[in-house]
C-alpha positions as CSV (number, residue, x, y, z in Angstrom):
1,X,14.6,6.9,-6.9
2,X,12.2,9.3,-5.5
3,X,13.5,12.8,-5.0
4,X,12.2,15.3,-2.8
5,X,13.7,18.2,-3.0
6,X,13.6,21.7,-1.6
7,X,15.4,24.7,-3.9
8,X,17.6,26.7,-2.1
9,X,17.6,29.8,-4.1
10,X,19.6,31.8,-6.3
11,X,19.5,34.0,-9.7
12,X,19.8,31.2,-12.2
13,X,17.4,28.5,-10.2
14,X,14.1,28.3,-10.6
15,X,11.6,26.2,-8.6
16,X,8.4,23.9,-9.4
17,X,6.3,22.4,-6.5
18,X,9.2,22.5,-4.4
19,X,12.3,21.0,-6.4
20,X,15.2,23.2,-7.9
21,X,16.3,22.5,-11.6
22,X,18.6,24.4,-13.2
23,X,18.7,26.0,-16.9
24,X,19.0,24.1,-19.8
25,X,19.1,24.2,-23.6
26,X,18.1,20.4,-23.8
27,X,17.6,18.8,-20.8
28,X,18.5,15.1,-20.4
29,X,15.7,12.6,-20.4
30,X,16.0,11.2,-17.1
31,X,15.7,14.9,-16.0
32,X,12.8,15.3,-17.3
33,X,11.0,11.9,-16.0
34,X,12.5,13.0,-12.5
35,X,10.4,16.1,-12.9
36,X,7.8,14.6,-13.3
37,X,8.2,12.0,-11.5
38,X,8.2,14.6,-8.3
39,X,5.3,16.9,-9.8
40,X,3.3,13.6,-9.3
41,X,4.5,12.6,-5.9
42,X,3.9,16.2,-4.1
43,X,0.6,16.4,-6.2
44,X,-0.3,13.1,-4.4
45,X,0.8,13.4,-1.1
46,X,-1.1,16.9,-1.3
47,X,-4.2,15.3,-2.2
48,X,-3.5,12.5,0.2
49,X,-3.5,14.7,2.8
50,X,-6.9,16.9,2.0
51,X,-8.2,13.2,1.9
52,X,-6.9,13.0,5.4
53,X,-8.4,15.7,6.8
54,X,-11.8,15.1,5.7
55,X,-11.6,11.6,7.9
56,X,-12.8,11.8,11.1
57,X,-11.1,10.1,13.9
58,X,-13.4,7.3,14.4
59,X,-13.2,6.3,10.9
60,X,-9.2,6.4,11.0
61,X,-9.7,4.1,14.4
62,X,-11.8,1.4,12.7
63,X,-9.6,1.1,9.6
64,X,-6.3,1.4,11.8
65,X,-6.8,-1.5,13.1
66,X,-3.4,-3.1,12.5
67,X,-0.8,-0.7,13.2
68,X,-2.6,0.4,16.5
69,X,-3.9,-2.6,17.5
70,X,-0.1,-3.8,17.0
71,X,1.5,-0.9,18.8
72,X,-1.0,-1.1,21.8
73,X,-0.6,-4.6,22.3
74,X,2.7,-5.2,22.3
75,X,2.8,-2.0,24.8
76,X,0.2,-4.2,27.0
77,X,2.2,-6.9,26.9
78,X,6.0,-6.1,27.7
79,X,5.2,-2.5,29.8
80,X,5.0,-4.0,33.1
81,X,1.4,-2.8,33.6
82,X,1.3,0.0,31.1
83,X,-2.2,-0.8,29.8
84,X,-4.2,-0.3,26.6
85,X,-6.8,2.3,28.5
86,X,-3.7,4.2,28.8
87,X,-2.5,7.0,26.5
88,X,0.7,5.2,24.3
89,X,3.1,7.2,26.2
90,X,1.3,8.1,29.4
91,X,3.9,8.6,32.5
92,X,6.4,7.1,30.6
93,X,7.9,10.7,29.6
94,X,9.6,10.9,32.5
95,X,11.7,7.9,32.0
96,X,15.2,8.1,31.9
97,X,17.3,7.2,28.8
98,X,18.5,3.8,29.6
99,X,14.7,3.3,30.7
100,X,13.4,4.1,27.2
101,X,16.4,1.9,25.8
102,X,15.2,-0.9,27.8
103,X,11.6,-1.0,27.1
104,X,12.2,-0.6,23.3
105,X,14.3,-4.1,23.9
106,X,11.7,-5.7,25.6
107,X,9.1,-4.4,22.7
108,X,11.7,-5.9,20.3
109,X,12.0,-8.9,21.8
110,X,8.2,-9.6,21.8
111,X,8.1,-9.2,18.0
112,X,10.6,-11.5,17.1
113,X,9.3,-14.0,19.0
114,X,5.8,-13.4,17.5
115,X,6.9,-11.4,14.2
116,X,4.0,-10.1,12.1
117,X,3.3,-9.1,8.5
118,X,5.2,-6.7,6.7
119,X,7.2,-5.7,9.5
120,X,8.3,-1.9,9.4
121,X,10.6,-0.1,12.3
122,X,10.4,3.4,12.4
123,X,14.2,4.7,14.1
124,X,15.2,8.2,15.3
125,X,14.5,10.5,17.8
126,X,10.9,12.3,19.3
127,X,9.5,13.1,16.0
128,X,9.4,9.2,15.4
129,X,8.5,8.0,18.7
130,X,5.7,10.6,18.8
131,X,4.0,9.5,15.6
132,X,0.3,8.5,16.5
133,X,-0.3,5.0,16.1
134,X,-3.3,5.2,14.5
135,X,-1.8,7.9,11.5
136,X,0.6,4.8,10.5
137,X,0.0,3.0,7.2
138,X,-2.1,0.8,7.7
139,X,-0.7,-1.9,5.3
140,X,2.3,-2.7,7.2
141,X,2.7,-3.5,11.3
142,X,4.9,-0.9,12.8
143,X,7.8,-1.4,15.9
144,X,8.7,2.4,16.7
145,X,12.2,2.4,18.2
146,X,12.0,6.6,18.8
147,X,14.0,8.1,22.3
148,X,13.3,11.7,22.7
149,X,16.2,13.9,22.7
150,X,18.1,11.0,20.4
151,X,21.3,11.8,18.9
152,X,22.8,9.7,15.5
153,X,25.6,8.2,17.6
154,X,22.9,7.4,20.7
155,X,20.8,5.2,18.0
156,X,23.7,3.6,15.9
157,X,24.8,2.4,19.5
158,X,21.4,0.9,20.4
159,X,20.6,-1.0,16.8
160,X,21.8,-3.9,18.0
161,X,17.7,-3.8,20.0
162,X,16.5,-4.9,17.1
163,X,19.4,-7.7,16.0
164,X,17.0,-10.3,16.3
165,X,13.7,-8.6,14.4
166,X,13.3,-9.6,10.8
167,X,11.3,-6.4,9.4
168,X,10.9,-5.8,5.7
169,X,12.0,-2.1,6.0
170,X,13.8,0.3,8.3
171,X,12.6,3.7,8.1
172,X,15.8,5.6,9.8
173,X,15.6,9.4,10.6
174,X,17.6,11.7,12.9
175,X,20.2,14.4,13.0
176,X,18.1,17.5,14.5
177,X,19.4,16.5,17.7
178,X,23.2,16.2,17.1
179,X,22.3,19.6,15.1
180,X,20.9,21.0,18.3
181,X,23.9,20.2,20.4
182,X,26.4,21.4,18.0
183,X,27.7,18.3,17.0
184,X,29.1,18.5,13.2
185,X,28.2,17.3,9.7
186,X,31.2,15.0,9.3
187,X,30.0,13.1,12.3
188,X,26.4,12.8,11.6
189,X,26.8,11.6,8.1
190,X,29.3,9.3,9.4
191,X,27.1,7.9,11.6
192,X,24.6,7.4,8.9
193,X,27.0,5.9,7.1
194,X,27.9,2.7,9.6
195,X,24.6,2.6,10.5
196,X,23.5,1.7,7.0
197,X,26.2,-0.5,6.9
198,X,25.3,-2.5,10.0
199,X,21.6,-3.1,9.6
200,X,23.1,-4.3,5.8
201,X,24.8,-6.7,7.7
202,X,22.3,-7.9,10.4
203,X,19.5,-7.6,8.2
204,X,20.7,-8.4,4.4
205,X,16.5,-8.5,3.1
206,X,15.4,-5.3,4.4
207,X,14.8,-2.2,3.0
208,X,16.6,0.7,4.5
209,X,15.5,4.5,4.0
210,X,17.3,7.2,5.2
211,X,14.9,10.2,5.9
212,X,15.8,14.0,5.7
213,X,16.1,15.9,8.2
214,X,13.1,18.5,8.8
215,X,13.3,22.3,9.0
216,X,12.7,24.2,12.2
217,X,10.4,27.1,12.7
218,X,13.0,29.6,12.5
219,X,12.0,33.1,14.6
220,X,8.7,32.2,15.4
221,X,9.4,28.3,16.7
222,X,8.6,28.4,20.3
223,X,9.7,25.3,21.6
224,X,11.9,26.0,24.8
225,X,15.1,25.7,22.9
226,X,14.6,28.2,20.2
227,X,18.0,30.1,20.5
228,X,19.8,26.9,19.8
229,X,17.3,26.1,16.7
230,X,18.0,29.8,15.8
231,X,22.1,29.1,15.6
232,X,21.0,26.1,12.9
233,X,20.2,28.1,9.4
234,X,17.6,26.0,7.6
235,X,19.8,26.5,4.7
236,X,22.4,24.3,6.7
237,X,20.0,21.2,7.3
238,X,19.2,21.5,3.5
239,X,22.6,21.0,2.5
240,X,23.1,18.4,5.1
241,X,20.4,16.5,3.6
242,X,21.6,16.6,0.5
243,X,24.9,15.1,1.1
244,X,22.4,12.5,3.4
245,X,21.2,11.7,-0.4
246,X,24.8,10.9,-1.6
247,X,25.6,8.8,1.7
248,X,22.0,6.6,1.2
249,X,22.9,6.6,-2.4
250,X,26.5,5.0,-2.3
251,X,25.4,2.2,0.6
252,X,22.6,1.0,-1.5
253,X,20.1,2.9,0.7
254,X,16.7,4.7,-0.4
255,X,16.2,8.4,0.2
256,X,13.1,9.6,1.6
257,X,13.5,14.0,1.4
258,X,10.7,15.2,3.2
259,X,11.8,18.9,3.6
260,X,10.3,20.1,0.8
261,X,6.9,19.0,2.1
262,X,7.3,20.6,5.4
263,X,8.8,24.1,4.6
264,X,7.1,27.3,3.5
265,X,8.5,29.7,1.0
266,X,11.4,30.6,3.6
267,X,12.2,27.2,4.3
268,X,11.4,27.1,7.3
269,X,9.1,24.4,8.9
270,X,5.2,25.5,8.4
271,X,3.5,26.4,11.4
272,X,0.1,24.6,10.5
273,X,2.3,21.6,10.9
274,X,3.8,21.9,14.3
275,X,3.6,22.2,17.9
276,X,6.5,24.5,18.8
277,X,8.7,24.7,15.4
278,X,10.4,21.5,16.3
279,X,7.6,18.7,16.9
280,X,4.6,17.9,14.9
281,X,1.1,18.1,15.1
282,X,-1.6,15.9,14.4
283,X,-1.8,17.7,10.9
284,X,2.1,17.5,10.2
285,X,1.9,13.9,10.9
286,X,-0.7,13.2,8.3
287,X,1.8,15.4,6.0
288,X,4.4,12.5,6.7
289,X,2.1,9.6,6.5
290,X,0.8,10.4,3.1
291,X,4.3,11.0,2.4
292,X,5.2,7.1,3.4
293,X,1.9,5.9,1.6
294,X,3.6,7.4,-1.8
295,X,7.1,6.5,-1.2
296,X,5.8,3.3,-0.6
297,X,3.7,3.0,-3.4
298,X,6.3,4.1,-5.7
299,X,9.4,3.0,-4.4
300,X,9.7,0.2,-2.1
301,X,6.3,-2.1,-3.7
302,X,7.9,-2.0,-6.9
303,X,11.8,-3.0,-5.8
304,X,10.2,-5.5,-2.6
């Protein structure tokens, strides 16, 4: 399995491109394939990315033409006059909750009647729902089932949505939320837990990945809620993703850790990548799409 992962410091750790390894007269031979495993995975996404950046956004329009052209039409379809001319989100931000819940039914309705190739659903909370169309992989046709300001007990409630989908993989990622509103550890990774164990049961062919939680900005996040993001060490949501690794781990799930790729030296999410020190930019999404391309490439191809 892929590993991502951050180091969190100390006087007998060192670090390499991100990931903490420990000393070690002879170090075991899986050890040393995981190293480099990971050396080449953050090498790639990091050229992936300066590939990225060099495309311009016409380009990425014409060769996006599935996961856009996807997302927008089955937004034309089942938004009750929510065109294509319109941004993807457009009024909509001022919907309530059971609103959003609702229209993500009717958008998962639509694609199991008329399913597509290499169906993908991408679960969680603003940072999923806000991911631009057109920065998706293009290989696979996305259903985004993201609520702004969703908790892990608010989606695990609202899976059922998607009961009748057949998608190849689940990409599932939230926590910052439950984190936000001082809700503890035990309960998010329990909730990660039965989730996991009930898209195993609806959907016994799909892939499921649990993502990692992402740092915040720490002092300099500006997002309106920054004391509460101050009260949340970084060093906190690094543990907490770690025991997210042993939950995914002993439910058969995949691990996706992209911390390491979103931090700076302090840990704390890189501003170059965000909006406020919570959300992402355009450039922080392109971090996370390369980020799928590999993991993709590497993990799920191989095991599909």
């Amino acid at each position: 399995m892929v590993k991502f992962e951050a180091g969190s410091g100390g006087g007998s750790n060192k670090s390499l491109l991100g990931m903490k390894f420990t000393r070690s007269t002879t170090p075991p031979a899986w050890a040393l394939l995981s190293l480099a495993t990971n050396g080449l995975l953050l090498v790639t996404v990091a050229l992936l990315v300066m590939r990225d950046r060099m495309i311009s956004h016409s380009a990425q329009a014409s060769n996006s033409i599935t996961a856009t052209s996807f997302h927008e039409k089955m937004l034309g379809q089942v938004s009750g006059g929510i065109g294509q001319n319109q941004p993807v989100l457009g009024p909509r931000h001022k919907w309530t909750y059971e609103q959003w819940v609702a229209q993500l039914g009717r958008e998962a309705e639509a694609v199991a009647v008329n399913r597509p190739e290499r169906l993908t659903i991408l679960a969680g909370d603003s940072l999923s729902m806000w991911f631009p169309p057109n920065l998706l992989p293009v290989d696979r046709s996305w259903l985004n089932q993201g609520i702004s300001g969703e908790t892990s007990a608010g989606l695990l409630k609202r899976l059922q949505i998607f009961d009748r989908v057949q998608p190849e993989t689940i990409f599932l990622m939230i926590g910052i939320n439950d984190l936000i509103r001082g809700i503890g550890e035990e309960t998010i990774l329990a909730n990660h837990r039965q989730m996991i164990r009930d898209l195993r049961w609806v959907h016994p062919h799909s892939q499921i990945i649990v993502q990692s939680i992402l740092p915040h900005g720490g002092d300099r996040a500006s997002w309106e809620g920054r004391d509460r993001l101050l009260a949340i060490p970084n060093s906190y949501i690094r543990d907490l993703n770690r025991q997210l690794k042993e939950v995914a781990n002993s439910e058969n799930a995949l691990y996706l850790d992209l911390y390491p790729l979103f931090a700076d030296t302090n840990g704390n999410l890189r501003l170059e990548l965000s909006t406020d020190g919570l959300h992402l930019n355009e450039q922080g999404y392109l971090v996370w799409r390369s980020a799928l391309l590999v993991f993709s490439q590497l993990e799920l191809d191989v095991n599909h």
